[in-house]
DOBAVO-534630 format. One record per residue (C-alpha): x, y, z; residue in one letter. Coordinates in steps of 0.02 Angstrom, whole numbers, plus 50000, padded with zeros to 5 digits. Each point is the difference from the previous one (the first is absolute). Layout:
! DOBAVO-534630
XYZA...
! end
This chain:
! DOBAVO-534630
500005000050000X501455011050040X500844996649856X498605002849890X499865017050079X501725005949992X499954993549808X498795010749963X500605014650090X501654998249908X499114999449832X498885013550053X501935011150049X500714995049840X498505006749894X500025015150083X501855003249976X499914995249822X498505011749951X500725012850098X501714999349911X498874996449841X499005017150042X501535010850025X501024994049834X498325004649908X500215017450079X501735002649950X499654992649804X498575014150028X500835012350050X501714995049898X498675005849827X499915016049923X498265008149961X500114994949804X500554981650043X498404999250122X498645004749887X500704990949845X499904983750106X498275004750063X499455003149838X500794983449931X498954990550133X498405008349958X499725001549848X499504979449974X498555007150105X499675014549890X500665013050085X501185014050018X500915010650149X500035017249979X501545001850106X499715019750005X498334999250090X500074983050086X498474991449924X499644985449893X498955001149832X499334988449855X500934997149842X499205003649811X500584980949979X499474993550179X499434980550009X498475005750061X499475004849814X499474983249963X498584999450125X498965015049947X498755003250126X498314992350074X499025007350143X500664982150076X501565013050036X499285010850115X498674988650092X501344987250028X501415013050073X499655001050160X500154982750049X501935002549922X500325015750137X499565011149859X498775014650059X499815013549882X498565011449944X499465000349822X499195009949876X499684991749834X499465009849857X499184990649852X499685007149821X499714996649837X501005007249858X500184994149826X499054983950004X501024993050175X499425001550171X501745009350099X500244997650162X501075013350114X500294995850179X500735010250139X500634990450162X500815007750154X500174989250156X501164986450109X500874986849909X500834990050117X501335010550080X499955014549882X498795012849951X499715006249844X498755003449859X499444993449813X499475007549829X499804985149900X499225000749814X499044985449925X498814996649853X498804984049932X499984996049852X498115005549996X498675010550049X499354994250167X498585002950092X500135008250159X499224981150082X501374991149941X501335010150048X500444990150152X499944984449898X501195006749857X501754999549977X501075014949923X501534998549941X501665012050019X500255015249895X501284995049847X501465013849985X499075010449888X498535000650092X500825004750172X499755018650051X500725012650095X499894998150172X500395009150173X499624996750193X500165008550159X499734989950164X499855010950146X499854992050181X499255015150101X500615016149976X501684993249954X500414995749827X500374980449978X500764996049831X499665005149798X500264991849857X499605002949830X500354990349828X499024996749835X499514980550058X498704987749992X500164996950195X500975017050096X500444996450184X500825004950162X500264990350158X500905006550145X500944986350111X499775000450198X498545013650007X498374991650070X498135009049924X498414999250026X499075001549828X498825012750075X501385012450051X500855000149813X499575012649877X500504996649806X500195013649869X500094993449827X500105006549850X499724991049825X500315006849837X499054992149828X500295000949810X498445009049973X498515008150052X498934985349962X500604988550117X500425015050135X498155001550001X499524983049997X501224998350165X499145015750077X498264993850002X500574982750066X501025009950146X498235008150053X499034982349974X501694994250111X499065013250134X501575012249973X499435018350077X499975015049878X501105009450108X500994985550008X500455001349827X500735011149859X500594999649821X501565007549926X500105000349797X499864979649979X500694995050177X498804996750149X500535001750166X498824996650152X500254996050185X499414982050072X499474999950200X498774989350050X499554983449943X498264996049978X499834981049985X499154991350126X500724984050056X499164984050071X500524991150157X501134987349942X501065014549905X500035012650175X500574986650099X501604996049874X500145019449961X500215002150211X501024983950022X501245003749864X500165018050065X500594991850155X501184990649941X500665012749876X500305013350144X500924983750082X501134997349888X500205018249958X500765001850152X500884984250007X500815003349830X500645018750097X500764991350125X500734984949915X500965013449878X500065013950145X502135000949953X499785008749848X498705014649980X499925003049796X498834986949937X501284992649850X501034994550156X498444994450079X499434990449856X501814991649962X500174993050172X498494993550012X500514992249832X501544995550081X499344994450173X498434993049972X499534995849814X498394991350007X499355017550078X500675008749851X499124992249889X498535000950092X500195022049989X499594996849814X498534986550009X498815011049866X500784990149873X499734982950087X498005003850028X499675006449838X500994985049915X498974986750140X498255007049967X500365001449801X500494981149990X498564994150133X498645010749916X500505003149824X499265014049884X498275006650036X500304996950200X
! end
């Protein structure tokens, strides 16, 4: 019995040793990189997800060529996020234009650890009607379809993170920060080829439940400020929309104290890459969803 414990306390000593040594020569291989080195690594193990760093601004954002392409989108998405420690508002705007039903949707929320926020453009390949929309699947603007695009997530009075790109799928997530949906204000703007489809957008941003004074349009951009989500959610969906909230301020928290030796969030991010890789990986699991629910449900949800 006594030998069994003092086994185990040895093992028990010699782990801790070797993660702590393990720990500190991460810190020095840290530390030991310059500024360019760091983001050109971080970018190098994000982009298979899709994604960029913007080393200047500290935030993470969706490639033109992200993996994420390939799925397209199905109201699936959004009713299955929550359960995935995604909690986001949303704000989709449907239209038709040219003989295709286009679908713009504007998401600012909690995913996972980060928060951030969404302007993602789809189309069918069809009109339709407004009773099937939650049935339909739309796939990803092509390159020549993809507009110009620009967000501004504010948490409070305090400006968050902007982005802005021509894309099919323009995003920002900020590492380490912790949001409720409700206290996140997103100013987008969207510019279009024309005043045809401008106008088309317009009238399915007030059938959206956009406010006038909410909204304004600039030669053919439109620009308009997204507060309050007004979808109503069932039991089942409150319950995971609390739950994951929980755990997402958890593991906010845990992730600030795991990395608490370095303070900018490339340094962050490459030591938990470093330390503790599974969690990573897990900072990036939008791709892993999107890809799971696209292979289990298939096109047209």
């Amino acid at each position: 019995m006594y030998v069994l414990l003092f086994v185990l306390l040895l093992i028990a000593l010699l782990g801790f040793i070797f993660f702590r040594f393990r720990r500190k020569k991460i810190i020095c291989k840290i530390n030991s990189m310059d500024c360019c080195a760091k983001c050109s690594l971080l970018n190098e193990l994000v982009y298979p997800f899709g994604y960029d760093f913007h080393c200047d601004c500290g935030f993470f954002s969706s490639t033109v060529d992200a993996p994420q392409k390939q799925a397209g989108y199905t109201w699936l998405y959004d009713y299955m996020a929550p359960r995935f420690q995604m909690v986001y508002d949303s704000l989709p705007v449907y239209f038709d234009y040219r003989g295709r039903t286009w679908l713009i949707e504007f998401w600012k929320g909690q995913y996972g650890i980060n928060t951030g926020a969404e302007i993602g453009i789809y189309h069918a390949d069809r009109i339709i009607p407004e009773s099937d929309y939650k049935n339909a699947w739309f796939s990803c603007a092509d390159r020549n379809e993809m507009l110009e695009c620009s967000l501004r997530l504010c948490k409070g009075e305090s400006e968050c993170i902007c982005n802005s790109e021509r894309h099919w799928w323009l995003t920002a997530f900020l590492v380490g920060c912790f949001s409720k949906p409700s206290c996140l204000t997103l100013e987008s703007c969207i510019c279009f080829p024309n005043r045809e489809m401008l106008c088309a957008f317009v009238d399915g941003l007030k059938r959206a439940g956009c406010p006038d004074d909410c909204l304004s349009v600039r030669g053919l951009c439109v620009c308009f400020v997204f507060r309050k989500d007004n979808a109503k959610y069932n039991f089942i969906t409150r319950f995971f929309r609390r739950f994951s909230q929980w755990k997402n301020r958890f593991f906010c928290r845990l992730y600030l104290w795991v990395t608490k030796p370095f303070q900018c969030t490339e340094d962050r991010v490459l030591y938990l890459y470093f330390y503790l890789p599974t969690a990573f990986r897990m900072l990036l699991r939008l791709h892993r969803f999107n890809k799971r629910c696209h292979r289990r449900y298939g096109k047209g949800g």
